[in-house]
C-alpha positions as CSV (number, residue, x, y, z in Angstrom):
1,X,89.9,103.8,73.9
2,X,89.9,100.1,74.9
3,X,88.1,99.4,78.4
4,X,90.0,96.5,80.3
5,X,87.7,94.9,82.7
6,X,90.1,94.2,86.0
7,X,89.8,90.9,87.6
8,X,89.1,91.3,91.4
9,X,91.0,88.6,92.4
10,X,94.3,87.0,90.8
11,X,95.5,83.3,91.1
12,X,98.1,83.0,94.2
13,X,100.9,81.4,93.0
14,X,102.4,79.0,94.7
15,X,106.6,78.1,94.9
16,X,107.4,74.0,94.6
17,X,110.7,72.5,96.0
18,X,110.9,69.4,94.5
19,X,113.7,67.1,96.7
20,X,114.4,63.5,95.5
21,X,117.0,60.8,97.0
22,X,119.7,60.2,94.7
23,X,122.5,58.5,96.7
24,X,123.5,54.3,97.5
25,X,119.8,54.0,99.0
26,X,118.0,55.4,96.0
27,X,118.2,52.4,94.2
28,X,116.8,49.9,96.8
29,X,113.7,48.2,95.2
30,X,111.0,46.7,97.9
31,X,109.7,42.7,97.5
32,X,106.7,43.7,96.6
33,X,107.8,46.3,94.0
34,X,109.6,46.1,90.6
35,X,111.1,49.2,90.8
36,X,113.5,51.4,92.5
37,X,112.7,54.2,95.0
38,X,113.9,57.1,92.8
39,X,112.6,55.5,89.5
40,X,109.2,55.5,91.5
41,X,110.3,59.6,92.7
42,X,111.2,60.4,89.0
43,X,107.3,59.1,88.3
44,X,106.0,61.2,91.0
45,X,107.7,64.4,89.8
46,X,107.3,64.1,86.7
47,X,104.0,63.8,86.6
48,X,103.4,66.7,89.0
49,X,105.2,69.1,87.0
50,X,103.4,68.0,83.9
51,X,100.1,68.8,85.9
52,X,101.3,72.4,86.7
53,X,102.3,72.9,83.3
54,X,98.7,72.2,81.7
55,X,96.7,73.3,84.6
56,X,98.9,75.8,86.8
57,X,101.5,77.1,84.8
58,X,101.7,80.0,86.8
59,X,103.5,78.0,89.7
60,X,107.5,77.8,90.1
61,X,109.7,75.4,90.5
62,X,113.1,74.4,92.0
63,X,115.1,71.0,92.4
64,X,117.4,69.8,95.2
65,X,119.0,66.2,94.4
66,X,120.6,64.9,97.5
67,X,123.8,61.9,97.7
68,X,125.1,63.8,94.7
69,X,128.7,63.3,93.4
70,X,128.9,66.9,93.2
71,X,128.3,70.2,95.9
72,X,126.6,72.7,94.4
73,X,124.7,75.0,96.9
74,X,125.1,78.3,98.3
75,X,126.1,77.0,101.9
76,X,128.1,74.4,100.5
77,X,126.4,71.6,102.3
78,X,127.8,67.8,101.0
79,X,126.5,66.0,98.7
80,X,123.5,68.3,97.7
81,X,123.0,69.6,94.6
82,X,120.8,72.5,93.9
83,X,119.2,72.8,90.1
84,X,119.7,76.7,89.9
85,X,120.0,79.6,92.4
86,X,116.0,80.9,91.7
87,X,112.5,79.2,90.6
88,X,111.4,79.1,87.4
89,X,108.5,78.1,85.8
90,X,108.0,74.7,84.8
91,X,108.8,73.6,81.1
92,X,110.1,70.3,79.2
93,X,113.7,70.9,79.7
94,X,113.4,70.8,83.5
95,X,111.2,67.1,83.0
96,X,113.6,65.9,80.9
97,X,116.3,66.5,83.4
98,X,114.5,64.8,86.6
99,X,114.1,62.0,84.3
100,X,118.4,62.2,83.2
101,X,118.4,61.8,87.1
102,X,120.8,58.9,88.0
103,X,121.8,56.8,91.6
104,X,125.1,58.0,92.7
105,X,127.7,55.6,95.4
106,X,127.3,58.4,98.4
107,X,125.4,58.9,101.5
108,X,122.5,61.3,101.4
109,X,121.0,63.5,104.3
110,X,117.4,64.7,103.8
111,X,118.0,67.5,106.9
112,X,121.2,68.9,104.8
113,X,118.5,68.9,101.5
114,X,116.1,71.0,103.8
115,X,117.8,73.6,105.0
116,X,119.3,74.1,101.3
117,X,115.1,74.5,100.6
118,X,114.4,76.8,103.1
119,X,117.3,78.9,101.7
120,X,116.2,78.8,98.5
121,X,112.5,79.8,99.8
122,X,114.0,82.3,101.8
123,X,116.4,84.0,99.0
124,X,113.5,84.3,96.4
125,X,109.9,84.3,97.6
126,X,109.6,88.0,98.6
127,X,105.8,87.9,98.6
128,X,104.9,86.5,102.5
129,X,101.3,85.6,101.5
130,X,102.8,83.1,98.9
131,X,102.2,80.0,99.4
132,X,104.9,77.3,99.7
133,X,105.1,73.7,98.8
134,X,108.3,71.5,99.8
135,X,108.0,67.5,98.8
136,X,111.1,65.3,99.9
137,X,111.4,62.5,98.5
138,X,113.7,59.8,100.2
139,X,113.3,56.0,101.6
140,X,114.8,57.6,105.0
141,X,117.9,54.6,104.9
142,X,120.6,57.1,105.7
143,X,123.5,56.4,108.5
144,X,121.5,56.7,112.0
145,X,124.8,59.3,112.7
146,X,124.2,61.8,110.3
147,X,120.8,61.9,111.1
148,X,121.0,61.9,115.1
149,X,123.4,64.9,115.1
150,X,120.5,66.9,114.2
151,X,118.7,68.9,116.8
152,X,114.9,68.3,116.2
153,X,113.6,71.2,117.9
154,X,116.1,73.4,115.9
155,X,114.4,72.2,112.6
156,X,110.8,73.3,114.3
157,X,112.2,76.3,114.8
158,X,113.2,76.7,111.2
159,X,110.2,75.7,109.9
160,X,108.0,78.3,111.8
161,X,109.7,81.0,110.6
162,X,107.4,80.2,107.0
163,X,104.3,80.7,107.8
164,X,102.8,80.1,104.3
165,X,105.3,76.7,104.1
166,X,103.8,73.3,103.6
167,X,106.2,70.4,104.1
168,X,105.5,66.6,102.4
169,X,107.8,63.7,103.6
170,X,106.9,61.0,100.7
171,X,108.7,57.6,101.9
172,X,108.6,53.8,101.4
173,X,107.4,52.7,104.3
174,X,103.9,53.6,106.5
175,X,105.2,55.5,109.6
176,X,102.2,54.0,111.9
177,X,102.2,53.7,115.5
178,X,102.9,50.3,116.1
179,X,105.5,49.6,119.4
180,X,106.5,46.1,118.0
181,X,107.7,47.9,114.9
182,X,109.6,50.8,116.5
183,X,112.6,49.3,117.2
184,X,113.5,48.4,113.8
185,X,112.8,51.9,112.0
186,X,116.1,53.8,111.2
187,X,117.2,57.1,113.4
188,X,115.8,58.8,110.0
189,X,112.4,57.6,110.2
190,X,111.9,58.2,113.6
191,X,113.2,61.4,112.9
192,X,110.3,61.9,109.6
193,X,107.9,60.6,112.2
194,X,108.8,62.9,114.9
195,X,108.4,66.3,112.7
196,X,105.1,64.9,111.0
197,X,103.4,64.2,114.5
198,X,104.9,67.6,116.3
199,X,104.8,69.9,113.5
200,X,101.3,70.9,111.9
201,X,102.8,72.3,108.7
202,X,104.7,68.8,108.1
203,X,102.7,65.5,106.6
204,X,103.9,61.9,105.3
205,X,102.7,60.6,102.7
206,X,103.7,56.5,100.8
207,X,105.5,57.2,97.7
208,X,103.3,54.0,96.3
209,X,99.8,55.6,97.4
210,X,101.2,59.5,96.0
211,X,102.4,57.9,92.7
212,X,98.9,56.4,92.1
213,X,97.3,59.6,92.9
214,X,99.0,61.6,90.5
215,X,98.3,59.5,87.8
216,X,95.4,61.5,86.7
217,X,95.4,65.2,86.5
218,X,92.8,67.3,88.8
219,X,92.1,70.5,88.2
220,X,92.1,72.3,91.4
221,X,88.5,73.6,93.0
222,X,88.4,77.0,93.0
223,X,85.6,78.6,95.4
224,X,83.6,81.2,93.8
225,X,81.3,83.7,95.3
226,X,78.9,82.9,98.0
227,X,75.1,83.3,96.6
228,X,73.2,85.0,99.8
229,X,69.2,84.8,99.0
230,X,66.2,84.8,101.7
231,X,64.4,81.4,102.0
232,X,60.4,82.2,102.5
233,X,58.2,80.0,103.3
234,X,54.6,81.5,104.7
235,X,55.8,83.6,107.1
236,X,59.3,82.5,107.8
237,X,62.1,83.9,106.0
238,X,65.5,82.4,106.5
239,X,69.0,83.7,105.3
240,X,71.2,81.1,103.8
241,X,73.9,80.8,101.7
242,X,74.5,78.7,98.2
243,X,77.5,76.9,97.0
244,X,77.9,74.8,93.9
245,X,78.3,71.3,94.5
246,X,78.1,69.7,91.3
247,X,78.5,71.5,87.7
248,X,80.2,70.8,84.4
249,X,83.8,70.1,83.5
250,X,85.0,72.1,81.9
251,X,86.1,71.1,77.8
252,X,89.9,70.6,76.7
253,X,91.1,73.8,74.8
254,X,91.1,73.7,71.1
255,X,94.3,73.6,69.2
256,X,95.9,76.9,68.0
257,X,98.6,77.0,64.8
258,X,101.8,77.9,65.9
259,X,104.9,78.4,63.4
260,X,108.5,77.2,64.8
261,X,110.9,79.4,66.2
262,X,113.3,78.3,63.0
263,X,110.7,78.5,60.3
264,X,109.0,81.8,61.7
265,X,108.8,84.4,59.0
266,X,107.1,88.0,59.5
267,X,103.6,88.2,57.9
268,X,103.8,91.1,55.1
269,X,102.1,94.1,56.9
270,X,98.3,94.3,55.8
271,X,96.9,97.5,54.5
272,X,94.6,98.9,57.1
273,X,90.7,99.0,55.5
274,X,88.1,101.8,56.3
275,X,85.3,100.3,57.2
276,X,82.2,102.5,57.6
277,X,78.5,101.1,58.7
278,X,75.5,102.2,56.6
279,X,71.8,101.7,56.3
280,X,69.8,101.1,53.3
281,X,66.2,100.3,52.6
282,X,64.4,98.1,50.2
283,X,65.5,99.9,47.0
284,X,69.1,100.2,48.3
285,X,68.8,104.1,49.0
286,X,70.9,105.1,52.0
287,X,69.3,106.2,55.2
288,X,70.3,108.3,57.9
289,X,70.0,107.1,61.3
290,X,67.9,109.6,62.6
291,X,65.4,108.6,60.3
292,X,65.6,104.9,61.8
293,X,62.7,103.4,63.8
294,X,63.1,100.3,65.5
295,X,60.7,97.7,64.6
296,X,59.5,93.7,64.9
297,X,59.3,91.4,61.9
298,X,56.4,89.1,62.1
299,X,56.2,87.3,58.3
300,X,56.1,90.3,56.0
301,X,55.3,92.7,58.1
302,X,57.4,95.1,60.6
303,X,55.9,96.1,63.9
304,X,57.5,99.5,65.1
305,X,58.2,100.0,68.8
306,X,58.8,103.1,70.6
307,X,61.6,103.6,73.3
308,X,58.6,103.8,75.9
309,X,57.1,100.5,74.5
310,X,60.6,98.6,75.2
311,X,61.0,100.1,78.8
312,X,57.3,98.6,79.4
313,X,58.6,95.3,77.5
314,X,60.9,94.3,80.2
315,X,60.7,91.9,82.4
316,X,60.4,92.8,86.3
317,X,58.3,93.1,89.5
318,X,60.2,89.3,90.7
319,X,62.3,89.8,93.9
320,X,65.7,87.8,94.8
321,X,65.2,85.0,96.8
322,X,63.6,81.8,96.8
323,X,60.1,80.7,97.9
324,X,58.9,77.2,99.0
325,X,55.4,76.2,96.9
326,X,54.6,72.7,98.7
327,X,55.9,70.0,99.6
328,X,56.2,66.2,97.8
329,X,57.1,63.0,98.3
330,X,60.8,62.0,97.4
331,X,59.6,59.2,95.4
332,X,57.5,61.1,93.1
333,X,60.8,63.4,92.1
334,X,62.1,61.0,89.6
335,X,65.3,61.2,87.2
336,X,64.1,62.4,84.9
337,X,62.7,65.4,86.1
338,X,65.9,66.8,87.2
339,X,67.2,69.3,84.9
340,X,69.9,72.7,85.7
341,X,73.5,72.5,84.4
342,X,75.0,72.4,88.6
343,X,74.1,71.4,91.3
344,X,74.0,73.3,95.1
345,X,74.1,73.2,98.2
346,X,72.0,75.6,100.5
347,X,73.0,76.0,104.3
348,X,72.2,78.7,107.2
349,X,73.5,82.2,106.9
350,X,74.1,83.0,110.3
351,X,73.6,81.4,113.7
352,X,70.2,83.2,114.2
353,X,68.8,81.7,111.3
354,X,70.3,78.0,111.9
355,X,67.8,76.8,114.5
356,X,65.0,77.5,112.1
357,X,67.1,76.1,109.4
358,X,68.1,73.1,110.2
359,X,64.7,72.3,112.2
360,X,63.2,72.8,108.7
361,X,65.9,70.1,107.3
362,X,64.9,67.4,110.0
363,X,61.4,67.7,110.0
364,X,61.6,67.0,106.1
365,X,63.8,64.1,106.5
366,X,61.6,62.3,109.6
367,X,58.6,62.6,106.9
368,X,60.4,62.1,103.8
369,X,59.6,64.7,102.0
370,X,61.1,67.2,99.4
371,X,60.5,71.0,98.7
372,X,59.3,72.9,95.5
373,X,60.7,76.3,95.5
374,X,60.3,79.0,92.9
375,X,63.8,81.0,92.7
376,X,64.9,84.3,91.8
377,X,68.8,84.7,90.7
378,X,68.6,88.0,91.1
379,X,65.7,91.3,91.1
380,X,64.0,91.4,87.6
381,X,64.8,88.2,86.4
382,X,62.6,85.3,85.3
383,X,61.9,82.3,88.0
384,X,62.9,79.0,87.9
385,X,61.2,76.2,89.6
386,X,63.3,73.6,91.6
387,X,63.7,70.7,94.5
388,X,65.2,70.6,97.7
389,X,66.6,67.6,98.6
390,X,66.8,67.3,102.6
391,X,71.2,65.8,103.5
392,X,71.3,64.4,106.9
393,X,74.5,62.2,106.8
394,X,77.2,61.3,109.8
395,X,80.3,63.2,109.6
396,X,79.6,66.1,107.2
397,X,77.4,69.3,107.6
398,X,73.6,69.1,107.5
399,X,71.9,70.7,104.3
400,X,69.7,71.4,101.6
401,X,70.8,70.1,98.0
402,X,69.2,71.9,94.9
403,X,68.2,71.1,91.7
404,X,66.7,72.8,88.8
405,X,62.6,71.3,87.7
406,X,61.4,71.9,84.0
407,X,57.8,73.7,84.0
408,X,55.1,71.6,82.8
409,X,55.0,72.5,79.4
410,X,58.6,71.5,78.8
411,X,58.0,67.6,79.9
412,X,56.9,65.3,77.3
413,X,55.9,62.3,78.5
414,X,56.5,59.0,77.0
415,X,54.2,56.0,77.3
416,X,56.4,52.7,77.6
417,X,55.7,49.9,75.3
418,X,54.7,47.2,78.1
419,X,56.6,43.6,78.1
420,X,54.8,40.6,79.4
421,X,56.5,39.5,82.2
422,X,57.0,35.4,81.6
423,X,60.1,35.1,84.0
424,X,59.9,32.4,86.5
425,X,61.8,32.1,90.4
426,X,64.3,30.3,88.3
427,X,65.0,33.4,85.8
428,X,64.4,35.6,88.5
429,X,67.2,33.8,90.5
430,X,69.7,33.9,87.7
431,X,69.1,37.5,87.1
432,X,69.6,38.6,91.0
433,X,72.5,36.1,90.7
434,X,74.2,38.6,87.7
435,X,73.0,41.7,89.2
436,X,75.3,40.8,92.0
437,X,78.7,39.7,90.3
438,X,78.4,42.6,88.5
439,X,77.9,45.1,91.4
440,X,80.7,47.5,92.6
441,X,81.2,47.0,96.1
442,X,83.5,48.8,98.7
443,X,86.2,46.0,98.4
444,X,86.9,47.1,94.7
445,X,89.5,50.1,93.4
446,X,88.5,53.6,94.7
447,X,88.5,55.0,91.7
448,X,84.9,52.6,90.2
449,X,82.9,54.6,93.8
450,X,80.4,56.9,92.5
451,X,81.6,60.6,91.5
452,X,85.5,59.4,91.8
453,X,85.8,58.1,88.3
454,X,88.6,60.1,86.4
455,X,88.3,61.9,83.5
456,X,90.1,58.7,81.1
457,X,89.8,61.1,77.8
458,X,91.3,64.0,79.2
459,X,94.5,62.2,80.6
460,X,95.4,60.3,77.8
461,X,95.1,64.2,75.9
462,X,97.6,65.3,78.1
463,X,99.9,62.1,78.3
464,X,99.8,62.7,74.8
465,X,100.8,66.1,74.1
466,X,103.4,65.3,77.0
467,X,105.0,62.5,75.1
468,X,104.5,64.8,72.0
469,X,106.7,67.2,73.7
470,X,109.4,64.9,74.9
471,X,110.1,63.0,72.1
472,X,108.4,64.3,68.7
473,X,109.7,61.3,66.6
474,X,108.6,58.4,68.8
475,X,105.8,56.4,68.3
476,X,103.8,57.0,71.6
477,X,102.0,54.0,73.4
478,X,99.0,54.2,75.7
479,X,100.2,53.9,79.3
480,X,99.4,50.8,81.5
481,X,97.7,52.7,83.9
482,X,95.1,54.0,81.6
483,X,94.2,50.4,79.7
484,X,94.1,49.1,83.3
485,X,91.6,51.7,84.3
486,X,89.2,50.9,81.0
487,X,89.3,47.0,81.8
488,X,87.0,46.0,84.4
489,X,88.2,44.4,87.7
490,X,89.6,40.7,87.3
491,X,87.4,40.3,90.7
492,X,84.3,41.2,88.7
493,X,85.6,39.6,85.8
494,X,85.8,35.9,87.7
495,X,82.2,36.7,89.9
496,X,80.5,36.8,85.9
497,X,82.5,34.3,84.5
498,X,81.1,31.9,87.2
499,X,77.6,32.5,86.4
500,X,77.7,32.6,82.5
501,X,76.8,29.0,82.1
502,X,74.1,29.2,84.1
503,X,72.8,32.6,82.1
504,X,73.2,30.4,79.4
505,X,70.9,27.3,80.1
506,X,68.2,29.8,81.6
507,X,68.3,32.3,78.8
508,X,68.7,29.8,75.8
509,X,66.9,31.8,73.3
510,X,69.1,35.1,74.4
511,X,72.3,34.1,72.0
512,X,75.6,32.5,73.4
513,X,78.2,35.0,75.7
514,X,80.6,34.9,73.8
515,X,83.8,34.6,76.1
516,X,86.9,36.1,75.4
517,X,89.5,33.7,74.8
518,X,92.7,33.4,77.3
519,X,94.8,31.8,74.9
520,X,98.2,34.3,75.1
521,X,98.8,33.3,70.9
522,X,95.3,34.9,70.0
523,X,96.9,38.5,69.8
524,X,99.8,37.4,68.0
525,X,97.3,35.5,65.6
526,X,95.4,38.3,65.0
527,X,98.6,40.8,64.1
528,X,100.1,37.8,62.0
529,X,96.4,38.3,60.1
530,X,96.6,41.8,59.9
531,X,100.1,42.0,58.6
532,X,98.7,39.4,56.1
533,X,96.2,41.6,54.9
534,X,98.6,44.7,54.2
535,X,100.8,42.6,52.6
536,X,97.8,41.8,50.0
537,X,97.3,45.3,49.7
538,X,100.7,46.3,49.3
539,X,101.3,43.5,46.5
540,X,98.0,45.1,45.1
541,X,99.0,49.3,44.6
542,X,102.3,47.7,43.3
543,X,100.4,45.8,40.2
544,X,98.3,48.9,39.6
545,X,101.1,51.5,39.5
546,X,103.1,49.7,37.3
547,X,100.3,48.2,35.0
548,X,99.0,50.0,32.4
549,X,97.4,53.2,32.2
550,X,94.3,52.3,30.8
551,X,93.4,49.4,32.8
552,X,90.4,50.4,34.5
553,X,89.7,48.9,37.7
554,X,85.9,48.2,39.1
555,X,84.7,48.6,42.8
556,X,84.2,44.5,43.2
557,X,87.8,44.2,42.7
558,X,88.8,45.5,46.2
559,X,85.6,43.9,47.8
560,X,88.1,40.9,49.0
561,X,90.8,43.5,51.2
């Protein structure tokens, strides 16, 4: 019988009402912008239901269009149409149909496309522990009328009633607190701003600043287990608690082979084998395995050892916990001594234990010091030597970050090969002077600050299987956002292109930097070249398959393509 291992906790699912603007207002396109409002909603949901299809695909969906030519919804509210009566889990057909989405002549009314939500939440999310996601997406220009007949206080009321409900207004325009500006917003945006500032389960959100996020695909954290271990060191002994703070990513699943629903064909049934484990010695004789001793191989020889000897063999008398050794100086803890495949952070237990704690953590970072600690995982296992790195920084909690240390015997040290050093204050100068055009600083894009950087490979995986999926016979081009991301900032660009000549006359013997060219024909020259060169090899297969048979053909003749 089969032994199923039960999981002791199951992924929540979570129920996503997407809600987009599709009326006169929809297509409204901003100075600053290039496009339209619901081309820049179509984006946004597109992209987040590709998201939940590779990472969650356990979520549901459903989609409310709003300024519709059409009423389709249960309480026949105008102008709102709903996608279908339950959720459903997200797949091609419904991406392709957000992006079939088209502006329609006719008013829209964002509180009529809520209430439609909530009565689709209400009709088919049974479980009350579910959680609930509802995004709107509308530029809030509808007739101050339809809006301002709308009790505010009733749509709290509404809203309460959903404990598990999450609400995201996604809009043009910043709805900040600024009186000079108030008297210009619509009766709908003071009415988005109203239920975002009164109601906690309601947010806004700029559809420019949400579009960019959703570019690249997160996988969400999950939170495992909290590691509990004692803390000794001499005679104190401190609870505290672990949690990973740093570990690997995870790889992209390999492909599988899949037939088409069309071309599937049932396999012939196999013939079912008997399959039956024996032993044999040297001269191939069978032996029973009653006779059988275990043993070691060392070389030619086998080394017998008796059930007693194993229990004796194993590995205990270590405790859980970890134990603080001594105490170094940060600087000596170099690079390249960290080692460990995660990183963690260690904090206080309880509240009896966080005086101690956190007294421990201060006094370490007034003399800057580090700890060497000897850990345990857990009772009988082997120890592992690591740091603690004291974290004392303004506006998040107070801890100990740990990393794994190799043991002596694992380093190998490597002696340098020393460089006389024959740069002068000019040199010197010129380097400083590169160092700092080249440096990231907080004025540049988000995403170039340290641990922020998105995973460029995995995206373009996805955006790939995505436009796979959509459209199997078109050629599919790398998106903008991506070759943007792999260029380096123009800001950067100019501080290094300032200094080059002077790198140059400093550095003579160091080669030329070689500039890229900003002439706009140099691609075109370069494709005209290629396409050149294919011709040449085209004209070439073309003499050899209709030459004769018998010609033979050496290697130096394709030296020239």
């Amino acid at each position: 019988m089969k032994r199923v291992r039960s999981k002791c906790r199951l992924k929540s699912k979570s129920y996503i009402v997407l809600v987009s603007n599709v009326g006169r207002s929809s297509l409204e396109i901003i100075s600053e912008d290039n496009e339209s409002f619901l081309d820049k909603a179509k984006y946004t949901m597109k992209m987040l239901m590709k998201k939940k299809i590779f990472l969650e695909p356990n979520n549901e969906f459903g989609i409310v269009t709003m300024g519709e030519d059409v009423t389709k919804n249960p309480g026949q509210l105008p102008n709102v149409k709903l996608y279908q009566e339950n959720f459903r889990v997200p797949d091609w057909e419904m991406i392709n149909y957000i992006d079939s989405l088209q502006s329609k002549p006719y008013d829209c009314n964002w509180i009529d496309a809520l209430f439609v939500s909530l009565d689709l939440i209400e009709r088919n999310v049974t479980d009350p522990d579910a959680k609930c996601i509802l995004i709107i997406f509308n530029n809030f220009k509808e007739n101050d009328e339809s809006i301002e007949s709308n009790d505010i206080k009733e749509i709290e009321k509404q809203l309460l009633e959903f404990e598990q409900l999450h609400v995201i207004l996604v809009g043009d325009n910043p709805l900040n607190d600024n009186d000079d500006c108030e008297d210009q917003k619509s009766a709908s945006e003071k009415m988005a701003k109203a239920l975002a500032s009164q109601c906690a389960s309601v947010q806004y959100e700029e559809i420019n600043f949400m579009k960019e996020n959703i570019g690249f695909f997160i996988p969400t954290q999950n939170h495992p287990a909290t590691y509990k271990f004692p803390l000794e060191w001499d005679e104190i002994v401190m609870s505290c608690a672990s949690y990973i703070k740093i570990t690997e990513s995870k790889k992209l699943e390999t492909w599988q082979m899949h037939a088409l629903v069309e071309n599937f064909t049932e396999e012939p049934k196999k013939e079912c084998l008997h399959k039956e484990v024996t032993t044999s010695d040297k001269t191939r004789n069978q032996v029973e395995s009653d006779e059988l001793v275990n043993a070691y191989k060392f070389g030619q020889k086998y080394i017998p050892v008796s059930d007693e000897d194993e229990i004796q063999m194993v590995f205990k008398g270590t405790e859980k916990g970890m134990k603080i050794y001594g105490f170094a100086p940060q600087k000596d803890i170099k690079l390249e001594y960290w080692t460990g495949i995660g990183t963690r952070i260690i904090v206080p237990e309880t509240k009896d234990d966080a005086k101690a704690f956190y007294s421990f953590v201060t006094a370490m970072v007034k003399n800057n010091y580090v700890a060497i600690v000897r850990k345990v995982y857990d009772k009988g296992n082997a120890p592992r030597m690591g740091v603690l790195f004291p974290k004392i920084e303004p506006g998040s909690i107070w801890c100990l970050v740990h990393l794994e240390l190799p043991f002596g015997h694992d380093t190998r040290v490597i002696e340098p090969n020393y460089v006389k050093n024959e740069a002068n204050s000019e040199k010197i100068k010129a380097m400083d002077q590169f160092i700092d055009s080249m440096t990231i600083t907080e004025q540049e894009p988000t995403y170039l600050r340290e641990g922020i950087f998105p995973n460029v490979h995995k995206q373009y995986h996805w955006n790939t299987v995505a436009a796979r999926a959509l459209n199997a016979d078109d050629a599919f081009l790398m998106d903008e956002y991506i070759k943007k991301i792999l260029e380096p900032p123009i800001t950067l660009k100019n501080q290094f292109l300032e200094i080059v000549d002077s790198m140059e006359s400093v550095f003579p013997n160091c080669g030329k930097i070689e500039k890229k060219s900003d002439n706009p024909n140099q691609a075109e020259d370069e494709e005209t070249e290629v396409q050149q060169q294919q011709q040449k090899v085209d004209v070439m297969k073309e003499e050899v398959l209709f030459s004769d048979a018998n010609t033979e053909l050496k290697p130096e003749d394709f030296d020239e393509f």
